[in-house]
VOGU-3710 file (C-alpha; in Angstrom, 3 decimals, decimal comma):
1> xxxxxxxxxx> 6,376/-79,489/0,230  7,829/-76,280/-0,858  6,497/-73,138/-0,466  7,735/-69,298/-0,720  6,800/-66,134/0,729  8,302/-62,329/0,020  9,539/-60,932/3,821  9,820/-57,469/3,533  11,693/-55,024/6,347  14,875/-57,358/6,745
11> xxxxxxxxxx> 18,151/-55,521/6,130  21,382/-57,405/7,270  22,558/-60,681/8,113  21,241/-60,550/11,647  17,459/-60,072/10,464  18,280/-63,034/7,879  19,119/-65,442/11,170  16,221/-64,015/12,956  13,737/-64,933/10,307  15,454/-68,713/9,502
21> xxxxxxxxxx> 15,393/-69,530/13,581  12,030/-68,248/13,904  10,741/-69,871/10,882  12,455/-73,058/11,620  10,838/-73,487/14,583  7,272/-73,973/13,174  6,528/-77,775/13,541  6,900/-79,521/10,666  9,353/-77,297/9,008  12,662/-79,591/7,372
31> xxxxxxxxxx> 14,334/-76,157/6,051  14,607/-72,749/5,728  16,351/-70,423/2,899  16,138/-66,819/3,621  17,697/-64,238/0,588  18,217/-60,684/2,213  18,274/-59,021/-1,626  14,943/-60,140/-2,989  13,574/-60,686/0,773  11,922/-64,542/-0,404
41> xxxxxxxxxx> 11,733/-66,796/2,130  11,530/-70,621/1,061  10,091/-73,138/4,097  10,504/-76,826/3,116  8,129/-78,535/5,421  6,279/-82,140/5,631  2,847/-80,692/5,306  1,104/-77,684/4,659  2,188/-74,826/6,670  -0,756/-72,382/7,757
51> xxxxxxxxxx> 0,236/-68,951/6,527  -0,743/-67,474/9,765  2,157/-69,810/11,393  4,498/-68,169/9,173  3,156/-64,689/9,706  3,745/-64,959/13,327  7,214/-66,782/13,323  8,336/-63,755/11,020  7,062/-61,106/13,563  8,330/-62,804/16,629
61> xxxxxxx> 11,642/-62,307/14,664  11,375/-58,253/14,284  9,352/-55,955/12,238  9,027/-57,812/9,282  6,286/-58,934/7,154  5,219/-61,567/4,934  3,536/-60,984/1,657
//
């Protein structure tokens, strides 16, 4: 499953590998691809991921949020 989320507040490379170790940590997650221009995130997972999951992974990895 494929899903993809807008992360808005990221603004180098460091919040980009904040966001994909966070994010990749969710159970269930396969892969991660974070783009720093547009800010979407893309989580390749096994199953559905609850949105709050993702919400929380993001803030655990700074003051970002997901749209």
């Amino acid at each position: 499953m494929t899903a993809t989320y807008t992360v808005t507040g990221m603004t180098c490379g460091h919040c980009v590998k904040a966001v994909t170790e966070e994010v990749s940590g969710i159970y269930g997650v396969t892969g991660v691809d974070v783009d720093l221009a547009s800010g979407k995130l893309t989580i390749t997972s096994d199953a559905p991921v609850d949105f709050d999951r993702v919400v929380e992974a993001v803030g655990e990895a700074g003051d970002y949020t997901v749209e």
